[in-house]
Structures are given as C-alpha cells and as structure tokens.
Residue frames relative to the residue before (quaternion, step in Angstrom):
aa qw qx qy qz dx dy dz
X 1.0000 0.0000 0.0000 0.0000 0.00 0.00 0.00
X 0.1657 -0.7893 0.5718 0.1502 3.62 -0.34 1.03
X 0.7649 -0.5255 0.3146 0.1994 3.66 -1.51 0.74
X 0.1646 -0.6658 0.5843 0.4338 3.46 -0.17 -0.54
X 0.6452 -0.4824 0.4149 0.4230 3.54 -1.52 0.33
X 0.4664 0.7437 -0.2868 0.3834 3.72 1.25 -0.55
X 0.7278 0.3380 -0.1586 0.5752 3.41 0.41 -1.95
X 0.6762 0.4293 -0.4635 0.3790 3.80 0.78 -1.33
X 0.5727 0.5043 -0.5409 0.3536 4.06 0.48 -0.53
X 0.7619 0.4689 -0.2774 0.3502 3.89 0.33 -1.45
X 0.7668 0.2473 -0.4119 0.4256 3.72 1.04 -0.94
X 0.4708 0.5296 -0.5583 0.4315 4.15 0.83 0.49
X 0.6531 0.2600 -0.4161 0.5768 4.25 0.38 -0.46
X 0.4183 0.7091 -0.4602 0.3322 3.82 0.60 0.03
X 0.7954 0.4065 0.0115 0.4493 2.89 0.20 -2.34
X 0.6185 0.5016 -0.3639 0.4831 3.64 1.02 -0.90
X 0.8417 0.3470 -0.1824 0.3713 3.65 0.37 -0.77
X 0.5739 0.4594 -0.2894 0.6130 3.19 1.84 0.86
X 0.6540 0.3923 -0.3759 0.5264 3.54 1.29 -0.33
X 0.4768 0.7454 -0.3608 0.2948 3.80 1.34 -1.80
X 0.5876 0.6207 -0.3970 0.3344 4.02 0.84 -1.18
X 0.7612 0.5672 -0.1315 0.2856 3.45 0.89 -1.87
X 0.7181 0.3359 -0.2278 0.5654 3.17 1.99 0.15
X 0.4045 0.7366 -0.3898 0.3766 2.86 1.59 0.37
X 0.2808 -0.7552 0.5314 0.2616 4.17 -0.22 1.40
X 0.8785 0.1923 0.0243 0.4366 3.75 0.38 -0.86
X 0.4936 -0.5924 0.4369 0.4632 3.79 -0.92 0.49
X 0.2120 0.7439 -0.5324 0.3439 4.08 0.97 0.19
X 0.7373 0.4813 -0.2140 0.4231 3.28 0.38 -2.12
X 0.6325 0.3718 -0.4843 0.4766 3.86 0.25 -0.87
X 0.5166 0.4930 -0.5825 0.3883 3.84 0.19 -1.27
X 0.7227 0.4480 -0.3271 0.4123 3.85 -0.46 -1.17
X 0.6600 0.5159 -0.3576 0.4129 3.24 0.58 -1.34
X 0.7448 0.4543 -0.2469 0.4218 3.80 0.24 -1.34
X 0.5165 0.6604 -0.2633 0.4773 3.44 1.54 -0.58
X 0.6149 0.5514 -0.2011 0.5267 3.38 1.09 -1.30
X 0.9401 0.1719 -0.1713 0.2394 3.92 0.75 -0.77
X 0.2907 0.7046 -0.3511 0.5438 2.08 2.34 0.70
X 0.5901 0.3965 -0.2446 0.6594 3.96 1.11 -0.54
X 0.6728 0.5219 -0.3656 0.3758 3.51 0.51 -0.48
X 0.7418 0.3495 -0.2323 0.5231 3.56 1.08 -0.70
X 0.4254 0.3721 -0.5710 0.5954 4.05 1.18 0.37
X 0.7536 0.4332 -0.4228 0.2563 4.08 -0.07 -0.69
X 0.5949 0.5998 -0.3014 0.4421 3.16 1.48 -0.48
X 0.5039 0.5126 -0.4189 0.5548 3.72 1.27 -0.33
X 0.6302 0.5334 -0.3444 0.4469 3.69 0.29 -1.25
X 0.5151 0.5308 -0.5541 0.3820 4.24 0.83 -0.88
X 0.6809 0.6404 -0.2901 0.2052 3.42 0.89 -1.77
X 0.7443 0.6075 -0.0721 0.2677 2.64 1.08 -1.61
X 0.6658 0.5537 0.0566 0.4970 2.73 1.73 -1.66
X 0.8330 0.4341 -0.1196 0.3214 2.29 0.14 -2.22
X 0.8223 0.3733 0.0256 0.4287 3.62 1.42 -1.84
X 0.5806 0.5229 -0.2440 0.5744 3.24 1.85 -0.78
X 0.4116 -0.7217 0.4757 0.2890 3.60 0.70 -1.38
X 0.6816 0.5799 -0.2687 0.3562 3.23 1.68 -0.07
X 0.5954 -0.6630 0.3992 0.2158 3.76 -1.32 -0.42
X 0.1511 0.8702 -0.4649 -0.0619 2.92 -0.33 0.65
X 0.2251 -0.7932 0.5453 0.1509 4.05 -0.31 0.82
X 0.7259 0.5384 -0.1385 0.4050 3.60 1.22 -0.71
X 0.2002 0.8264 -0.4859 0.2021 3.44 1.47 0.03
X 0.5315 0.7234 -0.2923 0.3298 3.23 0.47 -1.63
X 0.7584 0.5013 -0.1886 0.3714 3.37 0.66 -1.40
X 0.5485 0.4773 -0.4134 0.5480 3.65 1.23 -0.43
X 0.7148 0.3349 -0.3988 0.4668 3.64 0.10 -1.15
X 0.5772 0.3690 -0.5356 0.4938 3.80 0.11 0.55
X 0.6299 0.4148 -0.4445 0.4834 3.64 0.11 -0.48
X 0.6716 0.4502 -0.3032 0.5043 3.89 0.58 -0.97
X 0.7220 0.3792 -0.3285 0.4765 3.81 0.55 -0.74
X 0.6204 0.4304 -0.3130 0.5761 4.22 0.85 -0.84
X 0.6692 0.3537 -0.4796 0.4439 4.25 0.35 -0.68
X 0.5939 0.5944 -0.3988 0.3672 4.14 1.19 0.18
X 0.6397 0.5015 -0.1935 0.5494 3.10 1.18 -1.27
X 0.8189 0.3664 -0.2008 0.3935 3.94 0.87 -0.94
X 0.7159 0.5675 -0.2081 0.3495 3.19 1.09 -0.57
X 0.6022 0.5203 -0.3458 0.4971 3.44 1.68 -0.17
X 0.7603 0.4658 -0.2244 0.3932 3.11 1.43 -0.43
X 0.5509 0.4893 -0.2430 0.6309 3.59 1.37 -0.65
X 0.8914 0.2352 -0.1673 0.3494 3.56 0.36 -0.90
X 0.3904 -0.7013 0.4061 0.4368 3.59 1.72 -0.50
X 0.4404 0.7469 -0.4154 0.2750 3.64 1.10 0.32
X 0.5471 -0.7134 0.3442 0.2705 3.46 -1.12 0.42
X 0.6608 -0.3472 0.3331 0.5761 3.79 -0.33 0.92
X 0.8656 0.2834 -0.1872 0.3680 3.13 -0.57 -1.85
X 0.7204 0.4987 -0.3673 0.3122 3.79 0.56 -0.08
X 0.6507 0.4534 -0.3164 0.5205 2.84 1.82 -0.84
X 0.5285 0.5846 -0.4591 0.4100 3.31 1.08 0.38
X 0.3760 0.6395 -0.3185 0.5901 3.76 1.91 -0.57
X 0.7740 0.4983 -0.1492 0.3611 3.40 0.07 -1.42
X 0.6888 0.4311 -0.2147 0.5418 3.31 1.43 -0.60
X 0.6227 0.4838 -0.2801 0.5474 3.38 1.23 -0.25
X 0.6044 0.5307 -0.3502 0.4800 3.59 1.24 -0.29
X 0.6542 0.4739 -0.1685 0.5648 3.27 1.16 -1.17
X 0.6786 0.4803 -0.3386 0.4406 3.44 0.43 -0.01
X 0.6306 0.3395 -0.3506 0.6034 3.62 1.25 -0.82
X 0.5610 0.5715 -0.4970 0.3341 3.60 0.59 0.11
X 0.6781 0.3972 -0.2446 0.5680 3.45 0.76 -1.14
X 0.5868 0.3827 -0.5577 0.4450 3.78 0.40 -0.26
X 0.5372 0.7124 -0.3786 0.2461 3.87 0.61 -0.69
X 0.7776 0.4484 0.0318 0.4397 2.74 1.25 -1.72
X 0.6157 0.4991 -0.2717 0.5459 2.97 1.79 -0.79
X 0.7293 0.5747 -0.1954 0.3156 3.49 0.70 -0.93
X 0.7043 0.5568 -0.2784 0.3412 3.13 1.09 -0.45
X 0.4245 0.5020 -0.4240 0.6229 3.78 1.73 -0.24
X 0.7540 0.4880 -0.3570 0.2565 3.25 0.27 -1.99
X 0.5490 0.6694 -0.3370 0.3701 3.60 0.97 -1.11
X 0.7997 0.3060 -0.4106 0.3133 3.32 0.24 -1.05
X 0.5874 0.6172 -0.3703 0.3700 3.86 0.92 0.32
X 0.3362 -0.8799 0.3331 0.0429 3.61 -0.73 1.37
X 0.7880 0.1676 -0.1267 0.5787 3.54 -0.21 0.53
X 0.8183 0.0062 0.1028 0.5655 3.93 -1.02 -1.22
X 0.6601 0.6217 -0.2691 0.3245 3.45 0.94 -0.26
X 0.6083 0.4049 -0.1627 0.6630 3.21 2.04 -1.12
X 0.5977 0.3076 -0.4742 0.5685 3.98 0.83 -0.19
X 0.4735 0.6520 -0.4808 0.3457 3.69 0.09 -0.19
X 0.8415 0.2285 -0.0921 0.4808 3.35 0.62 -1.99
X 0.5560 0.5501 -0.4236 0.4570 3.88 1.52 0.29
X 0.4880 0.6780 -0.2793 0.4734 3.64 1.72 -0.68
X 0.6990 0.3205 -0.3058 0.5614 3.42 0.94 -1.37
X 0.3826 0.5457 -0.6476 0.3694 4.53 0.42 -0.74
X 0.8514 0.3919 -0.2356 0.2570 3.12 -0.38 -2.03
X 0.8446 0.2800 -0.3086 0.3361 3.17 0.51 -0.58
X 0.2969 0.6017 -0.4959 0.5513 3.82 1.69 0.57
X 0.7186 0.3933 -0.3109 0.4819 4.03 0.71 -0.54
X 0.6647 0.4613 -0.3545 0.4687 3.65 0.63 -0.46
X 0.6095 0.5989 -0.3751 0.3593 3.54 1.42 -0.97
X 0.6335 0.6167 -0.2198 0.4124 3.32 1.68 -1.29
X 0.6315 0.5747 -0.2162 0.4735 3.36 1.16 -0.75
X 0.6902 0.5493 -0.1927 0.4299 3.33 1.08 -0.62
X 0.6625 0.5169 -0.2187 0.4960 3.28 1.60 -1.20
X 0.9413 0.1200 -0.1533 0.2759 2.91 0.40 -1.03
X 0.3660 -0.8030 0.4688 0.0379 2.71 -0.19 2.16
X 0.6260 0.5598 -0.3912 0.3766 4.06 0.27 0.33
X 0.6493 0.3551 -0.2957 0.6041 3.22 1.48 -0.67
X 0.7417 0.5233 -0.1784 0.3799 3.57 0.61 -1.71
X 0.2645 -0.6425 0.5791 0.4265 3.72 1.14 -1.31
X 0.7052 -0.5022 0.3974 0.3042 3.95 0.77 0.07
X 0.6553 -0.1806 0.3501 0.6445 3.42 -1.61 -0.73
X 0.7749 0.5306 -0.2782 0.2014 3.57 0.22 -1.16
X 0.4624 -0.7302 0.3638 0.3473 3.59 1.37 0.28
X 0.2382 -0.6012 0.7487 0.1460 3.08 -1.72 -0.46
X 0.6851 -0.4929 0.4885 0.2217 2.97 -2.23 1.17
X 0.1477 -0.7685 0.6173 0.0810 3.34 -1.25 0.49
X 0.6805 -0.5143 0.3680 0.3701 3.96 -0.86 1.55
X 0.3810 -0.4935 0.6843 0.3781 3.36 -1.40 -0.57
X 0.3622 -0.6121 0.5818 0.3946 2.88 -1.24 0.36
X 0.3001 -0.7789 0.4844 0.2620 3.69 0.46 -0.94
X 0.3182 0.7486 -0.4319 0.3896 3.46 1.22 0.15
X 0.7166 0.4219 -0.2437 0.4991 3.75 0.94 -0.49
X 0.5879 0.3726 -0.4560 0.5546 3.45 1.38 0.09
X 0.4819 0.5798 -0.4991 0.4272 3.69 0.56 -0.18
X 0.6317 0.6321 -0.1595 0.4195 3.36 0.71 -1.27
X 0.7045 0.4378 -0.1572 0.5360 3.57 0.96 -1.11
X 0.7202 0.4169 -0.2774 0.4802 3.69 1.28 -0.83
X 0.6306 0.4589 -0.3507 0.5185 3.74 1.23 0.41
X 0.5924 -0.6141 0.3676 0.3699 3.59 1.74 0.13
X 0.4745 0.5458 -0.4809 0.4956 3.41 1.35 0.66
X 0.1525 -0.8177 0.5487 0.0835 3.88 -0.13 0.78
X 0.2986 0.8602 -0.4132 0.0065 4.02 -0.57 0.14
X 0.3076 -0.7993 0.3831 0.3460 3.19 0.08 0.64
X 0.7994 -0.2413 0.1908 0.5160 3.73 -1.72 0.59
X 0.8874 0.3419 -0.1450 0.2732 3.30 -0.06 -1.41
X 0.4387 0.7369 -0.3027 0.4158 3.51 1.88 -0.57
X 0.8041 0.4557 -0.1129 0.3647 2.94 0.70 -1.92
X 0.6123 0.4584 -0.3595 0.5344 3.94 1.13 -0.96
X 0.4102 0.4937 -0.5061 0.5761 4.28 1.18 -0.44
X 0.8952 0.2461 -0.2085 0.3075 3.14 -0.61 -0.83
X 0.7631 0.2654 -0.4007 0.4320 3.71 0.96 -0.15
X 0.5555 0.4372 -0.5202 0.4792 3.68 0.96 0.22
X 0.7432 0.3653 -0.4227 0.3683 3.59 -0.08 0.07
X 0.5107 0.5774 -0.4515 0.4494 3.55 1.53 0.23
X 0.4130 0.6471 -0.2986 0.5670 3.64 2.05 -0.53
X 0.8010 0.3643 -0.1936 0.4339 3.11 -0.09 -1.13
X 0.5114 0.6272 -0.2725 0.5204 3.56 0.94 0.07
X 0.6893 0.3746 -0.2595 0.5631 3.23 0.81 -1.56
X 0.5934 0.6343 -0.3662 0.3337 3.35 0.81 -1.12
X 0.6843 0.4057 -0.2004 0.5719 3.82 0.38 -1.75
X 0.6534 0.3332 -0.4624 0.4983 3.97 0.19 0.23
X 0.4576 0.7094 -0.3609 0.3965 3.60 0.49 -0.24
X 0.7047 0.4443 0.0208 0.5529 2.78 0.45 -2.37
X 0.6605 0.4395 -0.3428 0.5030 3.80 0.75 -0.40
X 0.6771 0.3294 -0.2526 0.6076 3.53 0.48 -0.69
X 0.6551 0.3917 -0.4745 0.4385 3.73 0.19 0.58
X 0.4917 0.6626 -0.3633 0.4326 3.29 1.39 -0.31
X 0.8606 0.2488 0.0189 0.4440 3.07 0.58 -1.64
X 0.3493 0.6412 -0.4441 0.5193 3.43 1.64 1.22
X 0.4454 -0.5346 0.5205 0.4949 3.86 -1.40 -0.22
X 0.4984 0.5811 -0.5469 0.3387 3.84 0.30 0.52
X 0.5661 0.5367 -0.2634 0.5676 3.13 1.64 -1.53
X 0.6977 0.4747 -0.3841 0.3746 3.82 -0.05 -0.84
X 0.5357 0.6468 -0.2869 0.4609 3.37 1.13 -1.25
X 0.7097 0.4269 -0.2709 0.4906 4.14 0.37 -1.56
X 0.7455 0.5727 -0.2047 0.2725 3.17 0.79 -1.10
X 0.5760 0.3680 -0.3151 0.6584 3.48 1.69 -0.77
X 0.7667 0.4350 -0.4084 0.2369 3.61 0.25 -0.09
X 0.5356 0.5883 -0.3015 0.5255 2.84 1.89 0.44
X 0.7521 0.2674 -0.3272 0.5057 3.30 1.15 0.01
X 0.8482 -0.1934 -0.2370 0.4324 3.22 1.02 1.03
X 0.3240 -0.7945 0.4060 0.3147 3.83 0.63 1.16
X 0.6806 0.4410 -0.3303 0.4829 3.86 1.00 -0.44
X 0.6619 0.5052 -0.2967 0.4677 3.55 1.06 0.27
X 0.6000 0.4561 -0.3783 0.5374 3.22 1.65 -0.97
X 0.5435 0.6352 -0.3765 0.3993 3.90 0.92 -1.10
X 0.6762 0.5844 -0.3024 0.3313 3.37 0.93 -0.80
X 0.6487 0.4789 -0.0902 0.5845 3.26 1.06 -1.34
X 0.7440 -0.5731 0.2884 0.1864 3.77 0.87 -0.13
X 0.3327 0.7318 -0.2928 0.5178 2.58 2.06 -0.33
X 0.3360 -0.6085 0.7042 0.1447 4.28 -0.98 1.71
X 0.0635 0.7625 -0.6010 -0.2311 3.97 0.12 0.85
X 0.4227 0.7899 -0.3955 0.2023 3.81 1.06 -0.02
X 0.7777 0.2682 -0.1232 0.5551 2.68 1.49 -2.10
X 0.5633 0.4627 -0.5333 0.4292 4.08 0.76 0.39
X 0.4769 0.5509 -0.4310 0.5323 3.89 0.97 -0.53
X 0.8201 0.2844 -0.3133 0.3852 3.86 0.47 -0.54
X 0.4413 0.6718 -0.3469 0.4833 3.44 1.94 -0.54
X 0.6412 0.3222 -0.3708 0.5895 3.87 0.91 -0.54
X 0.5354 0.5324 -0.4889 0.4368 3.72 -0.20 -0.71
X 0.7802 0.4617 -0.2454 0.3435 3.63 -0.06 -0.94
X 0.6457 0.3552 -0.2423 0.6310 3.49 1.09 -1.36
X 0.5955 0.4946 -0.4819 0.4104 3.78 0.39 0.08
X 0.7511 0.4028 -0.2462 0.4615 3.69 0.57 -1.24
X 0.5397 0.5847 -0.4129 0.4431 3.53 1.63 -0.07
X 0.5141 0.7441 -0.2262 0.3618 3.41 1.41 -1.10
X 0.6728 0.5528 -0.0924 0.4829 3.14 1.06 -2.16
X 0.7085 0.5194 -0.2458 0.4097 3.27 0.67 -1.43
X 0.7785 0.1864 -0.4228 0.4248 3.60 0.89 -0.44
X 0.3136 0.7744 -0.4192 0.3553 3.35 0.69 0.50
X 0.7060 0.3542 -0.1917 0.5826 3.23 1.55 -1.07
X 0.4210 0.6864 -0.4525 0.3834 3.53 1.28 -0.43
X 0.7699 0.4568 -0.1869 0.4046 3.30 0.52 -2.23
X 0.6576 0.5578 -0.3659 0.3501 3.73 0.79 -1.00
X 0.6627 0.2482 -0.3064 0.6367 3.48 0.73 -1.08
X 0.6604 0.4825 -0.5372 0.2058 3.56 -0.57 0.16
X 0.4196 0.6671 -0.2499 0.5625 3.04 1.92 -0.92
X 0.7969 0.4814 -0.1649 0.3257 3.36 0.05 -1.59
X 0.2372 -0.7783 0.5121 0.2753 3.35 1.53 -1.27
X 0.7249 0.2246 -0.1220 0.6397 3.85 1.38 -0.38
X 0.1151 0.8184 -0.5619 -0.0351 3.27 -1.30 0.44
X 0.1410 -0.8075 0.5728 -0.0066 3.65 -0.89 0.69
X 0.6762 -0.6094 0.2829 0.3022 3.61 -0.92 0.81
X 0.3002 0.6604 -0.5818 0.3677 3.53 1.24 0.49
X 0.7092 0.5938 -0.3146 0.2131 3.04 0.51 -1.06
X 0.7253 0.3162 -0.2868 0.5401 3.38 1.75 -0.01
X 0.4467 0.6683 -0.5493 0.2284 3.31 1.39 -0.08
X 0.8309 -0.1669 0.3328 0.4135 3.20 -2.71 -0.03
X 0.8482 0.2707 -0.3659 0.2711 3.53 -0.31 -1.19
X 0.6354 0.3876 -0.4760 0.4685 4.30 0.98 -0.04
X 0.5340 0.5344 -0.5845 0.2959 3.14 0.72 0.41
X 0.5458 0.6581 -0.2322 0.4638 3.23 1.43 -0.94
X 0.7301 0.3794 -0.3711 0.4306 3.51 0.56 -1.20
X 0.5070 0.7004 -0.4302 0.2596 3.37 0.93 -0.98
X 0.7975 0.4138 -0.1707 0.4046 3.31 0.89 -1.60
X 0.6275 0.5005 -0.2894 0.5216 3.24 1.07 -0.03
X 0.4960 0.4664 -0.4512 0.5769 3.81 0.83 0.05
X 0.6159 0.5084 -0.2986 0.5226 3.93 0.61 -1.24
X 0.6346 0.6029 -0.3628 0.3198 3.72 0.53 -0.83
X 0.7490 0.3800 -0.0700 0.5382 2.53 0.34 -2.78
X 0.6395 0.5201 -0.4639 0.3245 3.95 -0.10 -0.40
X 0.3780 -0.6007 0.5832 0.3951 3.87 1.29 -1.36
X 0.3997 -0.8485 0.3421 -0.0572 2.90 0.30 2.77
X 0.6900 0.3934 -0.1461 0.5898 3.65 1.63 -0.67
X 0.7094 0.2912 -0.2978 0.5686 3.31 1.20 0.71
X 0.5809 -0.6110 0.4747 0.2529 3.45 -1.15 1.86
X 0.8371 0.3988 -0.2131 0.3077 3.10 0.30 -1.43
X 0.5087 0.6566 -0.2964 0.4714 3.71 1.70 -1.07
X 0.5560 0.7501 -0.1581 0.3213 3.60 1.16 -1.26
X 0.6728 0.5469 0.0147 0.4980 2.79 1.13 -2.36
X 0.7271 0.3872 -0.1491 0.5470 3.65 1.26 -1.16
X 0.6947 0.3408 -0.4121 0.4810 3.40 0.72 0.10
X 0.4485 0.6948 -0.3097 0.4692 3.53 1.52 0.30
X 0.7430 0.3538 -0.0323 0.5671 3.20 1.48 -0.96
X 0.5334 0.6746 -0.2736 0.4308 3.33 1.74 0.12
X 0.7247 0.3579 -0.0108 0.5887 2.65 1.84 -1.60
X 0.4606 0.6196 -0.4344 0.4639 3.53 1.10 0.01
X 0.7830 0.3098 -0.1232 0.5252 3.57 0.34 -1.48
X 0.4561 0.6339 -0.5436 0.3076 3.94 1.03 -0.95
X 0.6853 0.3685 -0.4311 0.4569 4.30 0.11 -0.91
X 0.7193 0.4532 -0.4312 0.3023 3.57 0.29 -0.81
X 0.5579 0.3165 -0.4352 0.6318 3.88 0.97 -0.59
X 0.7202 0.4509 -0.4587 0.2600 3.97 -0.34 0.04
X 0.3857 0.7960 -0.3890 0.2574 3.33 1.01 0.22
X 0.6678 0.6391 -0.2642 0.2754 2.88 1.37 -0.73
X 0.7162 0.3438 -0.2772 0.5404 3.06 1.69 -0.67
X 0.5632 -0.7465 0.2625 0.2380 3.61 1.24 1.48
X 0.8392 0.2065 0.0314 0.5021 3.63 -0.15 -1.73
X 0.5720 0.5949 -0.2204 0.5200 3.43 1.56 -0.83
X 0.4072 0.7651 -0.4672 0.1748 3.52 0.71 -0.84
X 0.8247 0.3669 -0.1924 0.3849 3.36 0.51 -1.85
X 0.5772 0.5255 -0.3715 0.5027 3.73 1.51 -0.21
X 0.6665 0.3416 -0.4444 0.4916 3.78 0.92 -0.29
X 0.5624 0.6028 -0.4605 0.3291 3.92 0.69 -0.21
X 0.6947 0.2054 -0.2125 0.6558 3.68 1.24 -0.94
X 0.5400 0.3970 -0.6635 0.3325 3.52 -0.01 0.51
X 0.6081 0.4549 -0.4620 0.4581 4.20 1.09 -0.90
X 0.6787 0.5291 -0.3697 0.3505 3.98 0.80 -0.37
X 0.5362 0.5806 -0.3678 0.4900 3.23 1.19 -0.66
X 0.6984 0.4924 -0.2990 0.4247 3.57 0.58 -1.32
X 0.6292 0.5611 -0.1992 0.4996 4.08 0.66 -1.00
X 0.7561 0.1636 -0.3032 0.5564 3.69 1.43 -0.30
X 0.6661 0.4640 -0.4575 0.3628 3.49 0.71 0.36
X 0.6303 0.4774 -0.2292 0.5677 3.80 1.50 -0.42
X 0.8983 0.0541 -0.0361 0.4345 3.80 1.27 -0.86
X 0.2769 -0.9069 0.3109 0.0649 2.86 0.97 1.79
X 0.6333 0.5950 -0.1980 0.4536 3.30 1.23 -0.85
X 0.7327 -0.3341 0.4120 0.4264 3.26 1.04 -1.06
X 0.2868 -0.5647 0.5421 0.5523 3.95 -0.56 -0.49
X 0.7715 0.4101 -0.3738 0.3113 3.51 -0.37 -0.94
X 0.6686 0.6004 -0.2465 0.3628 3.45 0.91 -0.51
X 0.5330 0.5729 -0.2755 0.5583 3.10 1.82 -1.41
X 0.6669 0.6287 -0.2129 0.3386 3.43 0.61 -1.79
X 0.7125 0.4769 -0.1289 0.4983 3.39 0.62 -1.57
X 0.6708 0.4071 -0.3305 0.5246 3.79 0.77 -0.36
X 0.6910 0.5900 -0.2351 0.3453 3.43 0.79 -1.02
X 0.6160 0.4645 -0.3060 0.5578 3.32 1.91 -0.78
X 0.5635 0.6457 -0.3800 0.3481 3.63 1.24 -0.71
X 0.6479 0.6070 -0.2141 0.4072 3.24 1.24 -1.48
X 0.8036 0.1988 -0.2668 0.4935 3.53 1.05 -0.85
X 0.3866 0.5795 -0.5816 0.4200 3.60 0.63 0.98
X 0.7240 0.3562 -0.3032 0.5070 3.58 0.74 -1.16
C-alpha cells in the first residue's frame, strides 16, 4: 500500500521531531529545536499564501506581534488565560487581516508587498510607542502558560525546555496537516488556479477576490500563533517580534526551503534558524556567509531546496 504525498509529509516532520531528541547533547538543542517550529508554523502560513494563493506578503511580522502582545496583554487587562488570550489573538488577527486585506488585495506584485510592508510596520510602530500599554522597545513579561504543571500532576515530568520541544512541534504538526488538507480541498484547488493565472481562474468562476482573501487570513492566523508560542515560550516579549526584518526572514525561510511545499518550507525554517549558530565561527563574516549560501540556493534552486532536490532525484530514477 503506497502513502499518499499527505501522510508521507506529516509521518517524515513526525518522525524527525520524535527521533531528532536522541541526538540531542544538551537541553540547548530543544531551545533551537522549539525555535525551529515555532518559525516553522508562521512559514507554513506563508506556503498558503505564497506558496498556493500566489501572493505577498512583507508584513507578516505584524500578526505574530498581535498573537505574541494579545498574550502578554490580555491576561492582564482582561483576566484571561494565556492559552485563550492566545485564541483571542488569533481571532483578532483574522479580523484585521479581513479588513486589512481586502483594499490591500486588490493590488499586484511590488504594489501588494509595498502595502503589506507598510501594515507590518504601522504595527511594530504601534508597539513601540506605546510604552504604557506595551512597556516600549523594552518589552514586557509574559504569564505562564502552566500547561507543564498540569503535566507534572499526572506524572509527566519535563523540564522548561523539554516540554515547549515537544509542545511546539506538536503545533506545528497540527498546523502542516491543516495546510495539507487545504491543499487537497476545493479551497486548495481554487488558490492554486488563481495562482497560475487569476484571469483564467476568474474565467472558470473562481471569486479570485474572496479566495485571495481566504489565504491572507489562514496565513495571518498561522503567524499569529507563532507569536503566541514564542512569547509564551520566551516568558518576555518586545516589538521585534513584529518588526521589518521577521517579516523578511519569514519570507525567506518559505522561499529558500520551496514556498509550495509544507514540508520544503519547514526545512528552510530550520536552515535558517540554526544557519547563524553553525556560522559563528567565521564571527564578523557571518552575515556575508548567510547571503552568500542564499544567493547560491536561488540561482541553482529556483524552486526551492526540497523541490529542486526532490525533482533532481526523480529525474535520475527515470
């Protein structure tokens, strides 16, 4: 009985983040690790967006601040629980993408990263100012979640760093099945002809307005927990988290990995997560060997690694 391409994507990010521990020398490695699927599930919105819709976003960034600040603010201002006000931030986030998206949408190419560039960074500006609600550049503390003492009172024990390994990549899981079963749905078919040609998909009947906004949304939902998990993880948070350059990295992990593939995505998430930490060695160099390994990956593998990779192995089977 052969797999579908589906089950083979979920039980390879499965197996990797269940076997990956046993070689893991220090509790360092989970930090990264939980890092990895915590970027993995904002890059995995961007597949949608990108990868299946065809569009741009420069402004991402800005949800996972609204998702990471509705964590830090909402237990306190409102008396809510971490995890809801993480909910709450994901509600509020597909709201404003609603609202945002629907001018922003009707604009094509440099024109729509332009007006997603300015969202994100009108949200980081907002974060920054107001220092009475936000705490400023300087951030603010973020609840426990407490989910890991629950855990401990049923005789599961983990430490801090065990437990965010092991629930963010149970996220990121849920997340990349999601994104799979939207693929292979008529929403997915829908993003997908209107990405290979919005005057063809229009043609056939395809609302490319309202599926062009149907991805926008499940993307800025994506992002949004992404910021949830980080500052909850972190316990602290500060308006980097919406600033210009994660919007940037975002898209570039989604790029360099192979934007039309969950799993390609996920690996270029983990490429760039850990890429500074093995560059260190060449210190001051670092940032010239990071875009000199990016530069190479888009002139040799337009598609992507995994994509490039995965075709290249196809080619020499047949």
């Amino acid at each position: 009985m052969r797999l579908s391409s589906k089950a083979t994507t979920l039980l390879i990010l499965a197996a990797v983040i269940a076997i990956a521990p046993v070689f893991f020398p220090s509790s360092y490695y989970f930090r990264v690790g939980s890092l990895i699927f915590v970027n993995g599930l904002a890059v995995t919105g961007l597949v949608i967006l990108i990868g299946y819709a065809g569009q741009i976003s420069l402004g991402h960034a800005g949800f996972a601040g609204i998702g990471a600040y509705a964590c830090a603010l909402a237990p306190v201002h409102l008396g809510l629980h971490p995890a809801l006000a993480a909910v709450l931030g994901a509600l509020l986030s597909a709201a404003i993408a609603f609202l945002v998206g629907r001018p922003i949408l009707r604009l094509k190419g440099y024109y729509l990263a332009v007006a997603s560039l300015g969202f994100g960074i009108l949200v980081s500006m907002v974060l920054s100012n107001e220092a009475q609600l936000t705490g400023g550049p300087d951030g603010m503390a973020v609840p426990e979640l407490g989910l890991r003492a629950v855990l401990k009172a049923i005789g599961i024990d983990l430490s801090n760093t065990e437990f965010w390994y092991a629930f963010s990549g149970l996220v990121l899981v849920i997340g990349a099945w999601l994104a799979l079963n939207l693929y292979h749905s008529p929403t997915g078919r829908a993003l997908r002809a209107l990405h290979g040609s919005e005057v063809a998909a229009r043609t056939v009947g395809v609302d490319v307005a309202h599926y062009k906004l149907v991805a926008f949304v499940i993307s800025a939902v994506y992002a949004s927990v992404s910021g949830s998990l980080l500052a909850l993880q972190n316990k602290f948070i500060t308006p980097d988290v919406a600033g210009f350059m994660h919007s940037i990295e975002m898209v570039t992990m989604a790029v360099l990995g192979g934007a039309g593939s969950v799993l390609g995505a996920i690996l270029g998430a983990a490429i760039l997560t850990t890429l500074p930490q093995v560059l260190t060695v060449f210190q001051q160099y670092e940032q010239l060997m990071l875009g000199l390994v990016m530069m190479l990956v888009m002139i040799f593998m337009r598609a992507g690694l995994l994509p490039s990779i995965a075709r290249r192995i196809r080619g020499r089977a047949e």
